[in-house]
LOGUKE-531575 format. One record per residue: residue in three letters; y, z, x of N, C-alpha, C in turn. Coordinates in steps of 0.05 Angstrom, whole numbers, padded with zeros to 5 digits, always signed. Atoms other than C-alpha are relative to their C-alpha. Layout:
<sites>
AlaYZXYZXYZX;...
</sites>
This chain:
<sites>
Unk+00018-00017-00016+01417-00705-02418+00014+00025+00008;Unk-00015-00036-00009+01468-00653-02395+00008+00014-00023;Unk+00002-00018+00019+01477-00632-02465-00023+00015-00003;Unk+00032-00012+00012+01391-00622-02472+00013+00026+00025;Unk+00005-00020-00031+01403-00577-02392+00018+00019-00013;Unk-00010-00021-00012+01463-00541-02413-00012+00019-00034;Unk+00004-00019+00029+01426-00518-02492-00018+00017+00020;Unk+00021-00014-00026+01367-00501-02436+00006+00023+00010;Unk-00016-00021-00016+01404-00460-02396+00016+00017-00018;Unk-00007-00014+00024+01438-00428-02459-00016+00016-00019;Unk+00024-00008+00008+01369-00415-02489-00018+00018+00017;Unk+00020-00014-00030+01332-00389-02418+00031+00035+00004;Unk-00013-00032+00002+01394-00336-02414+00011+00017-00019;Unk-00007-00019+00021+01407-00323-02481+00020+00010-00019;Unk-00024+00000+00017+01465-00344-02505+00015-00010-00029;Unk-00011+00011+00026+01489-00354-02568+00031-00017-00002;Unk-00029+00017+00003+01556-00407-02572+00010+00012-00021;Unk-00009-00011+00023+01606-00382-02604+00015-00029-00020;Unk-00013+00026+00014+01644-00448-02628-00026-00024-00017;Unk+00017+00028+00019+01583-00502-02647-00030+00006+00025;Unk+00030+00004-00016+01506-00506-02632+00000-00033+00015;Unk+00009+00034+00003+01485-00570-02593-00031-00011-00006;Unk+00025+00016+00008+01433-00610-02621-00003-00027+00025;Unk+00007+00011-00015+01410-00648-02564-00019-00027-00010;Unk+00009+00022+00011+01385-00722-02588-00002-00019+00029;Unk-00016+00034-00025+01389-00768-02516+00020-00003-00007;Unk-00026+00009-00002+01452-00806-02525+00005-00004-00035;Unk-00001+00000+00019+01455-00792-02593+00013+00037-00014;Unk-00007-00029-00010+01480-00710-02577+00020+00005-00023;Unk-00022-00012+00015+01515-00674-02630+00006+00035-00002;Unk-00008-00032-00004+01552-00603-02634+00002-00003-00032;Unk+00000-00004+00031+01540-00576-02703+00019+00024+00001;Unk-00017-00024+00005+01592-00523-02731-00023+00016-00013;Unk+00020-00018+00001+01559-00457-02748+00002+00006-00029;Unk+00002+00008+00028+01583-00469-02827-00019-00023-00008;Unk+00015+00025+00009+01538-00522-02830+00016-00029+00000;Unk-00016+00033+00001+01596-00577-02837-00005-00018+00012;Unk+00002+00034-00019+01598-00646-02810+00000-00003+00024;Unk+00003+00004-00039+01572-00647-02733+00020-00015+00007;Unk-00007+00016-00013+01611-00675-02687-00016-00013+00026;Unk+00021+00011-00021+01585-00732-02637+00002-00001+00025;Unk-00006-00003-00029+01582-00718-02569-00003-00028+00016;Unk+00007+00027-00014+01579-00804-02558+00017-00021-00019;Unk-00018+00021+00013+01619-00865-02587-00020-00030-00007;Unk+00008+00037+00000+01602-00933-02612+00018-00019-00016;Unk-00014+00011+00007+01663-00950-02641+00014-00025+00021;Unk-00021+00017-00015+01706-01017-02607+00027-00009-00012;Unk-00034+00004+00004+01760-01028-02656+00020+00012+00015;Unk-00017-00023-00013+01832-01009-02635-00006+00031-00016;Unk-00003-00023+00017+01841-00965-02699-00026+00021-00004;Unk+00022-00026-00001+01769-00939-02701-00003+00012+00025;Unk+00005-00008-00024+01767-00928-02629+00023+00019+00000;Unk-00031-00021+00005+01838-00882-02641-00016+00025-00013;Unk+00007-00019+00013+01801-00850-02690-00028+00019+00021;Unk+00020-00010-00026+01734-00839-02642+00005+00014+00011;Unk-00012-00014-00021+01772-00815-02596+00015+00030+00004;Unk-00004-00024+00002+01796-00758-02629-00024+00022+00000;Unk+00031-00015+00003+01723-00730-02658-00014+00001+00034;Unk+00009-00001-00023+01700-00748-02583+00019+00027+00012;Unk-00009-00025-00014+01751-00706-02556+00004+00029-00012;Unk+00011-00022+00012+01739-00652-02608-00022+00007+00015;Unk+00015-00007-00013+01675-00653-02582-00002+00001+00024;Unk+00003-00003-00020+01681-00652-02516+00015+00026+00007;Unk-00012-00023+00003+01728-00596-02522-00020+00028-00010;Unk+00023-00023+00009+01672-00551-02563-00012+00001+00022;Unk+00029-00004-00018+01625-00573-02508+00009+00012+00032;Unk-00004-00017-00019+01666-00547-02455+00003+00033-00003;Unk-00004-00039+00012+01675-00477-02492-00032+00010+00002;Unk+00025-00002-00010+01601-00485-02494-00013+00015+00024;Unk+00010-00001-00034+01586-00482-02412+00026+00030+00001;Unk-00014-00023-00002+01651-00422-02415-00019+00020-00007;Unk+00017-00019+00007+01605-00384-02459-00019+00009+00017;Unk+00019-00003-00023+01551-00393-02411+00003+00017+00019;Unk-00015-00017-00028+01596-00372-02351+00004+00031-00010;Unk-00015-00033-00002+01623-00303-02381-00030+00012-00005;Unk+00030-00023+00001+01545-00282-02402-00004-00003+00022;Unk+00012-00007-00025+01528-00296-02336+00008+00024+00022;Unk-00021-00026-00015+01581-00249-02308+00011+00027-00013;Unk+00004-00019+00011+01568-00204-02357-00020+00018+00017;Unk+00031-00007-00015+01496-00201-02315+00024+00010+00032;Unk-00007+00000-00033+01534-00219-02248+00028+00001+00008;Unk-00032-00001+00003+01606-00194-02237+00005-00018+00025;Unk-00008+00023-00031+01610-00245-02170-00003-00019-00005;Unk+00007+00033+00007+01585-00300-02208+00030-00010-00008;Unk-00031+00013+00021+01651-00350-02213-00003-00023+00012;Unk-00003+00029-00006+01645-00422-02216+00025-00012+00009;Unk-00021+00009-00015+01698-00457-02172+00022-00009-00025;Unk-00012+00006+00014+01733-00484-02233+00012+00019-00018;Unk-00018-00012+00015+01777-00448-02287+00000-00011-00023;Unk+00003+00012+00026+01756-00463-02357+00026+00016-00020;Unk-00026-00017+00016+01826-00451-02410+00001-00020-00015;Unk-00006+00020+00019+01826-00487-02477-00013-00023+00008;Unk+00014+00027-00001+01810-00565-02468+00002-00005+00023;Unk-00008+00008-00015+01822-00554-02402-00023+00015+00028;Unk+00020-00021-00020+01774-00540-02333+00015-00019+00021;Unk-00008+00008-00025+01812-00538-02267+00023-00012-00009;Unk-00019+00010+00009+01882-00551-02304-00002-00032-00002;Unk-00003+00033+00003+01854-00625-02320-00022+00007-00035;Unk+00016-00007+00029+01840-00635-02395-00031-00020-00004;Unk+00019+00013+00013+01767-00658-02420+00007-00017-00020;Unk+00000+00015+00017+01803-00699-02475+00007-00031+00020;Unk-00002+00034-00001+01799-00780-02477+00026-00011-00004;Unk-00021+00013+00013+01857-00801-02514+00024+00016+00016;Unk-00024-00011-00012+01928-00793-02489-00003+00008+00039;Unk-00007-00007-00022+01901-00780-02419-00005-00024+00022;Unk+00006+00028-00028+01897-00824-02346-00028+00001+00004;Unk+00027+00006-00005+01833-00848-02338-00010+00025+00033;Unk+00014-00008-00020+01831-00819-02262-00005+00035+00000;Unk-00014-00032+00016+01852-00746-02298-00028+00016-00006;Unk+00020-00001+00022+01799-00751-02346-00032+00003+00017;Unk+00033+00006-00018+01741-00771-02294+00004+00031+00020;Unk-00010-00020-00016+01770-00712-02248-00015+00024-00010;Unk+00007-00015+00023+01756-00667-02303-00028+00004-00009;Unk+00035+00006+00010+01684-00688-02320-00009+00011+00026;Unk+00010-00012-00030+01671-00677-02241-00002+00022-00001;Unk-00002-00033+00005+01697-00609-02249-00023+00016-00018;Unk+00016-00020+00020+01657-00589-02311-00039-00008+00009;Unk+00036-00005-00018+01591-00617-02262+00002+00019+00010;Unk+00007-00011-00016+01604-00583-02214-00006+00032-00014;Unk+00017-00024+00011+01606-00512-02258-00026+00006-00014;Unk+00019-00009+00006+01550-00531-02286-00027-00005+00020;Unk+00015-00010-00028+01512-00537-02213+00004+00029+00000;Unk-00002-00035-00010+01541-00466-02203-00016+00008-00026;Unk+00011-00010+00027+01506-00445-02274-00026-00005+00016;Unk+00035+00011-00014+01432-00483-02256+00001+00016+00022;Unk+00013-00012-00026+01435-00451-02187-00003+00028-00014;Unk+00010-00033+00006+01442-00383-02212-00013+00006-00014;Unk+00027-00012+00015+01396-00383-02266-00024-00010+00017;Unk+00024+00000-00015+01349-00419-02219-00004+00021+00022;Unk+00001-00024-00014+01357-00363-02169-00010+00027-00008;Unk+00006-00017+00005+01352-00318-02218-00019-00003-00026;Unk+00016+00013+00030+01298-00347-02268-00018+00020-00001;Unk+00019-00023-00001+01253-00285-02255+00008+00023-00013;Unk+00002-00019+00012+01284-00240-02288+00003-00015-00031;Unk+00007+00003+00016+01284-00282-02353-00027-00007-00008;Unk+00030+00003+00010+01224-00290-02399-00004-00026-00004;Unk+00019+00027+00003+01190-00355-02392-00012-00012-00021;Unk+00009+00005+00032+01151-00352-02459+00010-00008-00017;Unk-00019+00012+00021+01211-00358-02501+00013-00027+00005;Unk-00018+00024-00015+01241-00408-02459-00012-00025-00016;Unk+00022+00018+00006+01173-00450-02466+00002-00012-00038;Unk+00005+00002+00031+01171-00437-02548+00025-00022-00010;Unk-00019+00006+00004+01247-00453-02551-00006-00037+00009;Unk+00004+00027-00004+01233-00523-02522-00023-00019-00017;Unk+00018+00004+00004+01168-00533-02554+00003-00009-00025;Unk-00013+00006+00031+01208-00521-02628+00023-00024+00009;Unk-00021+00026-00004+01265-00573-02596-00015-00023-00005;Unk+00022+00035-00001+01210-00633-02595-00007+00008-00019;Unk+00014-00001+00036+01182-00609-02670+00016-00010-00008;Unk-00019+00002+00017+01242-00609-02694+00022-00029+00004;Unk-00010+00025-00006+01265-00669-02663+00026+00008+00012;Unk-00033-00004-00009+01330-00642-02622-00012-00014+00026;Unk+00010+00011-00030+01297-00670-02563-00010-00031+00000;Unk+00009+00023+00011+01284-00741-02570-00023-00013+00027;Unk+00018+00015-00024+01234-00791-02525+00010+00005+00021;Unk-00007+00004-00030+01287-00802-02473+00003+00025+00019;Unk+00004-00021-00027+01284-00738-02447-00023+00003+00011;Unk+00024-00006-00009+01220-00734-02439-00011-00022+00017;Unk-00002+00031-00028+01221-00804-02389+00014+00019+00020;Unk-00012-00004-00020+01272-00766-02346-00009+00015+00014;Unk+00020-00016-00016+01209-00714-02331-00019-00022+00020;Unk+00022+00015-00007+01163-00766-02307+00019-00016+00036;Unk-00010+00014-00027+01166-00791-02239+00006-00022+00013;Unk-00006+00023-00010+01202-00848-02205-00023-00017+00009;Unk+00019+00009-00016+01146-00870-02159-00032+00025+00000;Unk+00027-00011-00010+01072-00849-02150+00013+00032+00015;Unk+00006-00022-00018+01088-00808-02096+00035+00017+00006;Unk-00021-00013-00001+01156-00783-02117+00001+00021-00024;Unk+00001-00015+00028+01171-00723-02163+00033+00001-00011;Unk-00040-00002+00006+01251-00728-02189+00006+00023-00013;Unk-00017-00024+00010+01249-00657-02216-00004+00013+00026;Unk-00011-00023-00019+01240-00625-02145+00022-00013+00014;Unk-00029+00021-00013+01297-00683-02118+00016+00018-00008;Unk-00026-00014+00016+01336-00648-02176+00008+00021+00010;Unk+00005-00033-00012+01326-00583-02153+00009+00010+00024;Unk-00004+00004-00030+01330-00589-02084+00032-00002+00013;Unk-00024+00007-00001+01407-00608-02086+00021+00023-00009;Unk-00008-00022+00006+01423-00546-02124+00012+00023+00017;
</sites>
């Protein structure tokens, strides 16, 4: 799901990635290279030791593209907004001197790290929601509309619109926290 938010938010301001597109699937999320080559998967289902070794590298490939990803994000934004600066420090595989890779690192490192690359992308969502008026809406709409044709968008995102309870809505909850 935070791959579909951050292509969203990549699409609503207009940015093109320079390292890999993501194809947003639910938990099935892949970053395609822009030669066409062999996606990498932004999810695992390996348990061997040796395949899990191997996993672990393509995962942290990808997790590495997908933090260059949300970078890209940040510098168009501060292309727009020279004050815009997310509390973190994105450099190589690394946001907030803690690396996004799996393998080789401490679990509490690793989780540290993931925190970090939420929280910049709260600082991203708030500012394009603050500033969603000056982008165009239409394209936004189309851009999403071709994601579900084309299948980058699968069922489960479209459950995580729908509301908890009768009389609850979980996208202004979302919002609201921003």
């Amino acid at each position: 799901m935070l791959a579909a938010l951050v292509n969203h938010v990549a699409n609503l301001v207009g940015v093109k990635f320079s390292s890999h597109e993501i194809k947003p699937k639910g938990s099935q999320t892949i970053l395609q290279l822009p030669d066409g080559t062999d996606p990498i998967e932004l999810h695992g289902e390996h348990d061997g030791s040796f395949l899990r070794l191997l996993w672990n590298h393509r995962y942290d490939r990808a997790m590495v593209s997908f933090l260059q990803c949300v970078e890209d994000i940040r510098k168009h934004i501060k292309t727009l907004d020279p004050e815009f600066e997310p509390p973190y420090v994105i450099s190589d595989d690394k946001i907030g001197n803690l690396s996004v890779k799996l393998q080789f690192n401490a679990d509490d490192n690793w989780t540290k790290a993931l925190k970090y690359l939420l929280t910049n992308i709260k600082f991203i969502v708030g500012w394009v929601s603050l500033n969603q008026d000056s982008f165009n809406k239409d394209n936004v709409a189309s851009d999403f509309e071709d994601s579900m044709e084309e299948g980058l968008i699968d069922d489960d995102y479209e459950m995580m619109d729908a509301p908890a309870d009768e009389g609850t809505n979980t996208t202004s909850t979302v919002t609201e926290g921003i």
